[in-house]
C-alpha positions in Angstrom: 194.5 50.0 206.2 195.2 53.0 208.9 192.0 52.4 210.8 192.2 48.9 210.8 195.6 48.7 212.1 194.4 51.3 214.5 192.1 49.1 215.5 194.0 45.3 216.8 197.9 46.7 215.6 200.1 46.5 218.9 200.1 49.4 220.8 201.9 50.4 223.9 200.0 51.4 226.6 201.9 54.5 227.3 203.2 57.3 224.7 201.3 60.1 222.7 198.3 58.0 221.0 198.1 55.4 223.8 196.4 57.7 226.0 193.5 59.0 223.7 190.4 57.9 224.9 188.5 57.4 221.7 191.4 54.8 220.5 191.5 53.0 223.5 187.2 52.7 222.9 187.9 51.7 219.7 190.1 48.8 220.7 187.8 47.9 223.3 185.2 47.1 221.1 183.6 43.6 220.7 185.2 41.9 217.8 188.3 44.6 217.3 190.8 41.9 216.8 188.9 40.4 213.5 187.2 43.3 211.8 190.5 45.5 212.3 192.7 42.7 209.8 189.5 42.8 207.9 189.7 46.9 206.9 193.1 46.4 206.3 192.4 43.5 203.7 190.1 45.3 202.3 192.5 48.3 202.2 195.0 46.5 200.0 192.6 45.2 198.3 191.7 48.2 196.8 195.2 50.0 196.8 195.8 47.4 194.6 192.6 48.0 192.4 193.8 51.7 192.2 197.3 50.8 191.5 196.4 48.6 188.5 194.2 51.2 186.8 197.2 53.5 187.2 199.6 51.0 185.4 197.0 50.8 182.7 197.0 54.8 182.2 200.7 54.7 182.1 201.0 51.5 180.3 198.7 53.6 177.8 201.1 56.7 177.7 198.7 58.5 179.5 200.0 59.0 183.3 203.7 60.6 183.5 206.2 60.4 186.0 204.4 63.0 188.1 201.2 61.2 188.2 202.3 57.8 189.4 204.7 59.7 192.3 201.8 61.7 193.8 199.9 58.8 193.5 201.6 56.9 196.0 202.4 60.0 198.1 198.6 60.3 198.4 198.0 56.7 199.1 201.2 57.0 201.4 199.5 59.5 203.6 197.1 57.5 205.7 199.2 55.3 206.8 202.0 57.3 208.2 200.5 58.3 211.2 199.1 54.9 212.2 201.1 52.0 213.9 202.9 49.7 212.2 200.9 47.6 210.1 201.6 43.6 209.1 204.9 43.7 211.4 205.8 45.2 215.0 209.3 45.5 214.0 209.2 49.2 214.1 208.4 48.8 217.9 211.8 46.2 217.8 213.5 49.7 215.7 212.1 52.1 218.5 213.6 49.8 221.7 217.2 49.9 219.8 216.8 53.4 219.2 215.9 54.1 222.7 219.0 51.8 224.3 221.1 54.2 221.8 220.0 57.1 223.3 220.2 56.2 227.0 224.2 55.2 225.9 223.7 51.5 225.5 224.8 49.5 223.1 221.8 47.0 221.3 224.7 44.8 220.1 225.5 44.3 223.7 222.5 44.6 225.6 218.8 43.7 224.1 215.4 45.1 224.7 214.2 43.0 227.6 216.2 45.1 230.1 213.9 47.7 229.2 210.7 48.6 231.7 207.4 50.1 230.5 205.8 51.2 227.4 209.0 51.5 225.5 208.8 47.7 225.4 205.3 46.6 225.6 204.6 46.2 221.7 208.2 44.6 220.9 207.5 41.2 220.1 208.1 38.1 222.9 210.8 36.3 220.5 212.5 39.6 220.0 212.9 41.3 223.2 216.1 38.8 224.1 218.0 39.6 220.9 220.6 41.9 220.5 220.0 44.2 217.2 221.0 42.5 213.8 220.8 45.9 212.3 223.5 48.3 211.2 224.5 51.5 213.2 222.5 53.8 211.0 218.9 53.5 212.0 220.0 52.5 215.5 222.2 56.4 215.5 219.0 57.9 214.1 216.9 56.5 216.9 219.2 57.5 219.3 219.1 61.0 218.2 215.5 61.2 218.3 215.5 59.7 221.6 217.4 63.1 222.8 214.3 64.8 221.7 211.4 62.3 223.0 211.4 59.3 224.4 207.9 58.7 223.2 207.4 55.0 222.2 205.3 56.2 219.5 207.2 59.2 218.5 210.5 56.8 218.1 208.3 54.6 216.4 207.4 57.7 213.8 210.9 58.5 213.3 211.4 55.1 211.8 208.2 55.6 209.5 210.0 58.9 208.6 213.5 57.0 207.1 211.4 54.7 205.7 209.6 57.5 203.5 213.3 59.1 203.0 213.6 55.4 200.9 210.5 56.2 199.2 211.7 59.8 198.2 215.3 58.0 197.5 213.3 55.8 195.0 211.1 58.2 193.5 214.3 60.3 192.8 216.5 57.3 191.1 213.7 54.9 189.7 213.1 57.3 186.5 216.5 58.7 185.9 217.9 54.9 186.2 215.1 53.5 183.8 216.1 56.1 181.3 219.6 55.4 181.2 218.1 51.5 181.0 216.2 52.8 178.0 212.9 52.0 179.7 209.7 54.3 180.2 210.1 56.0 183.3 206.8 55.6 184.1 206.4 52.2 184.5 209.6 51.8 186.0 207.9 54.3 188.8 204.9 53.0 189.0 206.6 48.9 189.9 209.1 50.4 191.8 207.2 53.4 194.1 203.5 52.9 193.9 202.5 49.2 194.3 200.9 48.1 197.3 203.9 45.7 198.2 206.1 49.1 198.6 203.6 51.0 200.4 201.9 48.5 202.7 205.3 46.9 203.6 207.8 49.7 203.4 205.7 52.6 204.8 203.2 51.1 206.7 205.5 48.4 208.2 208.2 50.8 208.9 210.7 48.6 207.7 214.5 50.2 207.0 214.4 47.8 204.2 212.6 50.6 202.2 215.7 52.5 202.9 218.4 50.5 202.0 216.7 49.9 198.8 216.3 53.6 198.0 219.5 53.9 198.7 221.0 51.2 196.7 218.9 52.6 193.6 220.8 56.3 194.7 224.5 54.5 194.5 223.7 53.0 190.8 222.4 56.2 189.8 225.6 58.5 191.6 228.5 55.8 190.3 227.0 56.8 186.7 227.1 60.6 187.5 229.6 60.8 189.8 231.7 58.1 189.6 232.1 54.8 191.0 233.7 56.1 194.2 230.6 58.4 195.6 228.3 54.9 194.4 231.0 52.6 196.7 230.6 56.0 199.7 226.6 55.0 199.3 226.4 51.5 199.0 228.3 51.7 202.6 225.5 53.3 203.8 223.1 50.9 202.6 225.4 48.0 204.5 225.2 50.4 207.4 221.4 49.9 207.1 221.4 46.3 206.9 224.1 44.1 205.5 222.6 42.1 202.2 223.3 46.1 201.0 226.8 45.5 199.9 225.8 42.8 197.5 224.7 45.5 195.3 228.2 47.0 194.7 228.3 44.2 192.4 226.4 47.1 190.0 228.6 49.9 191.0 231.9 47.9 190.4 230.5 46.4 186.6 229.6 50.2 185.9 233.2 51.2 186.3 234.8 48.4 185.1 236.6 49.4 181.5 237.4 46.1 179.9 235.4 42.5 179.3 238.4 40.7 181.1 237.6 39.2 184.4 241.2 40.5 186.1 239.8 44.5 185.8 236.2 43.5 187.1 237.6 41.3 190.1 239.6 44.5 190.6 236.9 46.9 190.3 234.6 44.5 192.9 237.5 44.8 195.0 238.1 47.9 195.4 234.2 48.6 195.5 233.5 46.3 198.3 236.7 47.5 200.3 235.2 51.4 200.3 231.9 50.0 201.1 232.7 48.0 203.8 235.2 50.4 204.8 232.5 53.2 204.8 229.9 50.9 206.6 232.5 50.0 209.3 233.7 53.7 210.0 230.0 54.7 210.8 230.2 51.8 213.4 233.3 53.3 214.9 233.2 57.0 215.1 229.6 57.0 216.4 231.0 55.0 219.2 228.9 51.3 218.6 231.8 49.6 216.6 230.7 46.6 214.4 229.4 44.6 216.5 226.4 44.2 214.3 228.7 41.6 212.6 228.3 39.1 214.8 224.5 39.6 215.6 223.2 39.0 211.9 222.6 35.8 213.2 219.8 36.4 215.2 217.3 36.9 212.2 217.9 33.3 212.1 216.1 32.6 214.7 212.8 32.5 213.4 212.6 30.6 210.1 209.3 31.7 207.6 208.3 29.2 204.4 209.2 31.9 202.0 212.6 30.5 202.5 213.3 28.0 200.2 216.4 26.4 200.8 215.2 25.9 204.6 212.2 24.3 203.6 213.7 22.0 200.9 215.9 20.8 203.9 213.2 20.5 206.2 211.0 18.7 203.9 214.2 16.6 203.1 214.4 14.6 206.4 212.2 11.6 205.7 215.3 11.0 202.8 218.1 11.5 205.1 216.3 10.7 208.5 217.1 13.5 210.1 216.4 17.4 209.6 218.5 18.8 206.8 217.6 22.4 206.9 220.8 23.6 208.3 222.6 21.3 205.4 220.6 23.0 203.1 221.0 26.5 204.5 224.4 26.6 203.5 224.1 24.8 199.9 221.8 28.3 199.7 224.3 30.2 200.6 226.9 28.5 198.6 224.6 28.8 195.3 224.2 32.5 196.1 228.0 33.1 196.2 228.5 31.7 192.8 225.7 33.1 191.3 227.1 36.6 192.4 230.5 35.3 190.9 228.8 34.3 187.7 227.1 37.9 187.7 230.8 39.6 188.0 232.4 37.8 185.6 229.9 37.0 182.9 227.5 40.1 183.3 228.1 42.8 179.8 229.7 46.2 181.2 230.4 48.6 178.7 227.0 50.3 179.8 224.2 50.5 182.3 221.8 47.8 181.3 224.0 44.9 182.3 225.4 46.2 185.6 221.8 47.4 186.6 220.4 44.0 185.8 223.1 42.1 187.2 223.1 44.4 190.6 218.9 43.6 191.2 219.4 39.9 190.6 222.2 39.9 193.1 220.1 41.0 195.2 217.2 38.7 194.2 219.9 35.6 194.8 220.5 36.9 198.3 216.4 37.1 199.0 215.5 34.3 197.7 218.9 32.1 199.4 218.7 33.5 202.4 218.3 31.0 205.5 215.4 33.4 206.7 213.3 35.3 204.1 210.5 37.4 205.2 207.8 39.1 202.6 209.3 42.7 203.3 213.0 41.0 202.5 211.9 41.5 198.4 212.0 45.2 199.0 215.4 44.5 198.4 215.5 43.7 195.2 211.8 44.3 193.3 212.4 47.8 193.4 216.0 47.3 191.4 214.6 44.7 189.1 211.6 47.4 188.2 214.2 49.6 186.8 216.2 46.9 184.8 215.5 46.0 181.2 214.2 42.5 181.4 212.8 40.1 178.8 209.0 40.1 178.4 208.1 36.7 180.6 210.5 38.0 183.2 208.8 41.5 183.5 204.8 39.8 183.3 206.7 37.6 186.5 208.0 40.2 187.9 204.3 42.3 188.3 202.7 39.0 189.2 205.3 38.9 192.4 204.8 42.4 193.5 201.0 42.0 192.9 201.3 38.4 194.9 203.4 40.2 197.7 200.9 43.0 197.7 197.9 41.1 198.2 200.0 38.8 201.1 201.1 41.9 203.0 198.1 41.5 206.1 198.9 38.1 206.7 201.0 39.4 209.7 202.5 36.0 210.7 201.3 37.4 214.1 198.0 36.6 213.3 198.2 33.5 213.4 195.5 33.5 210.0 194.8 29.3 209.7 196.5 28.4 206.7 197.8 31.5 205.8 200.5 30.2 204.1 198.1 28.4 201.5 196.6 31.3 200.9 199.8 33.1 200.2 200.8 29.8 197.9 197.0 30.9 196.5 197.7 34.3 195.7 201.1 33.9 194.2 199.3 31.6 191.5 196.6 34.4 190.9 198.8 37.0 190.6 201.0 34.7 188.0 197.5 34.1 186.1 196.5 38.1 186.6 200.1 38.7 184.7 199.7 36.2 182.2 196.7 37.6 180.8 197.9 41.6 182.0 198.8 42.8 178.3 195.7 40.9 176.2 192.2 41.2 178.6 193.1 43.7 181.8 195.4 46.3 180.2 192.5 47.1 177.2 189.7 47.2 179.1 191.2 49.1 182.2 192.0 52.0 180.3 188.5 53.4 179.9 188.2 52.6 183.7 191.4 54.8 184.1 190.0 57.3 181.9 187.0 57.9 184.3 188.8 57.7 187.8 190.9 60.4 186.6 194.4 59.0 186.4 194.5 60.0 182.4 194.5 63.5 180.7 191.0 64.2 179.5 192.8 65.1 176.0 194.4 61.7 175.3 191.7 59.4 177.2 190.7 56.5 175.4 187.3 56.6 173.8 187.4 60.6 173.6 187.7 60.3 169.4 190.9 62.3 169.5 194.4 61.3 168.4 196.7 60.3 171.1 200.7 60.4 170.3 203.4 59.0 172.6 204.0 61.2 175.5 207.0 60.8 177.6 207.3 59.5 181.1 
């Protein structure tokens, strides 16, 4: 994946890599642009052939907690030095970061006032939006811009909070599966390892990967620490991007004492107002106020087909004569604000599993209902789900959609791949078929396979004739 998105990945001209001769020769060579998305479909493609033998060694008891986290560190390596891959957002990050540092605000003033390499790579349809994002990446950008003003060093920075998710994750994802009473290591190994989280969320950059890690942190502090220090981090997380606060709806069922709906409107309440009031003081003291706000609307702009209530409206028009997509952008909104109102007053408390499980499908209501949802967008929820307690359909169709996204990740919409989005229709149904038949044909005959790429303990590998009892994760 590194070397092909090395090899056709946008690049600014200027900057620390741009100027290496043997990159730019790379680039230059005949048919760059095709065999570079090639390597990096062939890339996934076998991340994900490693990733499944590891969930067969730990759907087998054999790989622990350890295993599947350096795992994906290992797999994570290559592609944190390369550009972003499947998305140029991270060039979009680096811009904002840069206005930040130079004292302007990217609420007010967007990247196309920008000159040279520090804009070259930031996408045409971006560069005359202001920044939808909330002051925290923009403030760490800023800051790195005091150090460098490198386009591709800004760019790394971003990489680097989206590996703090990934650490974030790797920290929460057992310790919340526990108290879910699920195996910690297959809670890791959906939530850290899969392709979808380290194709997307490391090698696209995305701050999504961070707001997810910490949303998984605020569930696991509200049980430790109380519901207060969860509310303190959720905040953060809507100081990453907004959807964030949504997950309160966990921390406030967590510390809700009674079945009655008064005490849990209460405890939502109060959750949402220290959230919110945490996300809005970041704004203020570091000086760019909240005018991110009134900018979420610009991710608008460009709607995908992974958004279904846009194209149910849009495929609605020879009904009502007319395009409906807007109409139907705010039933979607509409049906996620009750289904997050269902979730708070019909979702068990008294425990973890409930809040936990209500908290991811918030989360997967706002993905799913959103009037834009891109393939990175399910980093906000997968990750949560993976650590929830879920009946045995919903966890097989919960692999099949990280697989699915997984296998999707190089169909950079930029690209412009013909029919790409039948062949993301096309790999959503194999992946569904792959899960369907994961716990009869692929998990029994994977282990051996496991067994002999090492992911297994040569003392409790299948086939060795010796007794294997439970281990723990």
């Amino acid at each position: 994946m590194a070397a092909g998105g090395f090899s056709y990945a946008k690049i600014p001209s200027g900057g620390t890599v741009g100027h290496l001769d043997a990159l730019r020769d790379l680039r230059a060579w005949p048919g760059a642009e095709r065999w570079g998305p090639a390597l990096c479909f062939a890339g996934v493609a076998l991340l994900t052939v490693a990733w499944l033998l590891l969930g067969s060694a730990v759907r087998s008891r054999e790989a622990t907690v350890a295993a599947v986290h350096r795992a994906a560190l290992l797999w994570a390596v290559p592609v944190v030095v390369a550009p972003p891959l499947f998305s140029a957002d991270a060039w979009s990050y680096a811009a904002d970061g840069f206005l930040t540092g130079h004292g302007a605000s990217p609420y007010v003033t967007p990247p196309a006032v920008l000159h040279g390499p520090i804009v070259q790579a930031v996408c045409l349809c971006w560069r005359h939006t202001l920044a939808p994002y909330g002051p925290v990446p923009l403030l760490w950008g800023g800051a790195v811009d005091q150090v460098t003003s490198s386009p591709w060093l800004l760019m790394l920075a971003y990489r680097a909070l989206a590996m703090v998710g990934l650490g974030l994750l790797m920290y929460a994802a057992p310790r919340l599966a526990g108290l879910a009473g699920l195996p910690a290591a297959e809670a890791s190994w959906l939530a850290v390892a899969s392709p979808f989280v380290l194709a997307d969320g490391v090698g696209g950059a995305h701050v999504d990967l961070l707001l997810v890690g910490l949303v998984a942190t605020a569930l696991l502090a509200t049980v430790t620490r109380g519901w207060l220090v969860g509310a303190v981090i959720i905040g953060v997380a809507t100081a990453v991007k907004a959807p964030a606060v949504v997950a309160g709806l966990g921390v406030a069922l967590v510390s809700a004492r009674s079945l009655g709906g008064g005490p849990r409107i209460w405890a939502a309440v109060r959750v949402a107002a220290v959230a919110l009031g945490t996300a809005a003081g970041i704004g203020i003291v570091s000086g760019l106020g909240v005018g991110w706000v009134r900018t979420m609307h610009v991710a608008f702009v460009l709607h995908t087909p992974l958004s279904i209530t846009y194209e149910a409206g849009r495929n609605l028009r020879w009904l009502f004569h007319s395009d409906a997509a807007t109409v139907a952008d705010a039933v979607g909104v509409g049906l996620m604000v009750l289904g997050c109102a269902l979730l708070l007053t019909r979702a068990p408390v008294g425990g973890v599993r409930g809040p936990f499980t209500a908290a991811g499908v918030a989360m997967l209501l706002v993905t799913v209902l959103s009037p834009v949802t891109n393939y990175w967008y399910f980093l906000w929820c997968l990750p949560l789900l993976a650590m929830c307690r879920l009946p045995q359909t919903a966890r097989r169709c919960l692999v099949a959609l990280v697989l699915a996204l997984g296998l999707i990740t190089p169909l950079d919409p930029s690209l412009h791949v013909p029919n790409g989005w039948m062949i993301i229709e096309g790999s959503v149904g194999a992946a569904l078929l792959v899960a369907l038949a994961w716990e009869r044909v692929l998990v029994p005959s994977m282990v051996p396979l496991a067994a002999h790429a090492g992911f297994v303990s040569g003392s409790g590998a299948a086939g060795d004739g010796r007794p294997r009892g439970p281990r723990r994760g």
